[in-house]
Structures are given as C-alpha cells and as structure tokens.
C-alpha positions in Angstrom: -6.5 -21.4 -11.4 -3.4 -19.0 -11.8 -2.0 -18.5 -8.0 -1.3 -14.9 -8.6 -4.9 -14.4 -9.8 -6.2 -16.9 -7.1 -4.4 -14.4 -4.3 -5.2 -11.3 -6.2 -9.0 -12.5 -7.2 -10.8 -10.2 -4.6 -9.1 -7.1 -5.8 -10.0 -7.7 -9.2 -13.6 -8.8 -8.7 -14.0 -5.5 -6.2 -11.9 -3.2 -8.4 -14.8 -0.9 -10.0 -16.5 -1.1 -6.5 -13.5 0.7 -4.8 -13.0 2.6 -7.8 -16.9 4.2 -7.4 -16.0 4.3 -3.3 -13.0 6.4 -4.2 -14.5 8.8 -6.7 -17.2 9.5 -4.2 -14.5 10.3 -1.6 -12.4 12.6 -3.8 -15.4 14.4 -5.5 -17.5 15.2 -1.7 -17.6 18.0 -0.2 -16.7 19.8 -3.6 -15.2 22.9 -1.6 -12.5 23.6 -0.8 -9.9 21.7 -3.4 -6.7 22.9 -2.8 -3.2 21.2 -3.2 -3.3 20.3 0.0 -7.1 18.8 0.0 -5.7 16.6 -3.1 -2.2 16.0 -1.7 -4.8 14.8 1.6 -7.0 13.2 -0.7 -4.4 11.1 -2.5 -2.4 9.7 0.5 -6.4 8.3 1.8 -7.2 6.8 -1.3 -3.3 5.2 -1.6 -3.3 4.3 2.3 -7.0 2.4 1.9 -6.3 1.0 -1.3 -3.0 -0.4 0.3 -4.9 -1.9 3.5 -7.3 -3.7 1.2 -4.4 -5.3 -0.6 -2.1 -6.4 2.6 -5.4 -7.7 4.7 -6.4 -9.7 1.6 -3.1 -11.3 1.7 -3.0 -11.5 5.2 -6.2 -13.0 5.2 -5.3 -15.6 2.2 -2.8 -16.7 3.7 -4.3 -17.4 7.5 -7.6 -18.8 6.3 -7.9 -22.0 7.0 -7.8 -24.8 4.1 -9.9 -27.6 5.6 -13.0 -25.4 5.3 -12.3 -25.3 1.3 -10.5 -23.4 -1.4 -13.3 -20.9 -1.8 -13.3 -20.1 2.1 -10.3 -18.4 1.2 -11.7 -16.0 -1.1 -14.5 -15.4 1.1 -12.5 -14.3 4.0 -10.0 -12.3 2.1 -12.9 -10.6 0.5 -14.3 -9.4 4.0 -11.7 -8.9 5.5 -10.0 -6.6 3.1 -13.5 -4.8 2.4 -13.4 -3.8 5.8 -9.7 -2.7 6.2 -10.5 -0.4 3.3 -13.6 1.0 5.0 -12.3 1.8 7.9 -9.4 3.4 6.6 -11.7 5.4 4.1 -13.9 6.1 7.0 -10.9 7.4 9.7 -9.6 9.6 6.4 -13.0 11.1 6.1 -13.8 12.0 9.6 -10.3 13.7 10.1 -10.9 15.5 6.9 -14.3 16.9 7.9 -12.8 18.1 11.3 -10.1 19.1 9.0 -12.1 21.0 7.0 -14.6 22.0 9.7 -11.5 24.0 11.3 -10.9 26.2 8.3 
C-alpha cells in the first residue's frame, strides 16, 4: 500500500462520517446564525477536524508494530475518532452556554 494513503487511510474511510457529524453541528440549533455563530462555527469544525488528523498521526506513528500492520489502523482510527469528539463536544457545550447567555 501507498504510505501516504496507509497514514492517511482512517481519514479517508471516516470522511463522509465527520462530514454528516459536522453538518449536524453547523445546522443545530438553527437560531441564531450570525457572523459570529458561523465565524464560531467554522473555527470548531477546523479545530476538530485538525485534532482528528494530528492524533491519527500521532497515533500511527506510536502504535506498536509487533502487534501487526493493521493494529495501526485500528488505533489511529480510535484514537482520532475520539480527539474529534471531544473537541466537537467542548465546542458545543461552550456554544450552548454561549448561546444560552444571549
């Protein structure tokens, strides 16, 4: 296999997955959208989108290769799914207390 697509294989396999995740995040709550919700909105997606890609590196690059060439893909896979959920997750709790304050 290719070695950029080997280190790069979880984003593309989980691409439309974060993609739906993200739509989700921008569309809800529908009100309010203003240029700072987007600006808000933008720098979330960007920052979680960003954590998945430097944990799966990370991740590629500390797994061990006795277990297998596959156990690489598996722990850069969950480990990067969860740096992008949590980030997601932070950047919607601060925007519903945002929000919540008016």
């Amino acid at each position: 296999m290719n070695p950029l697509v080997s280190l790069n294989l979880a984003l593309i396999l989980f691409l439309p997955w974060l993609l739906i995740l993200g739509v989700l995040y921008w569309l809800y709550p529908r009100q309010p959208r203003d240029g700072r919700r987007r600006l808000y909105d933008s720098l979330a997606l960007a920052s979680s989108l960003a954590a998945f890609v430097l944990t799966m590196w990370w991740s590629h690059g500390y797994a061990d290769p006795r277990w297998g060439g596959m156990w690489k893909q598996v722990l850069a896979t969950s480990v990067a799914y969860g740096a992008f959920l949590l980030v997601l997750a932070i950047a919607y709790v601060a925007r519903a207390r945002w929000l919540a304050r008016g």
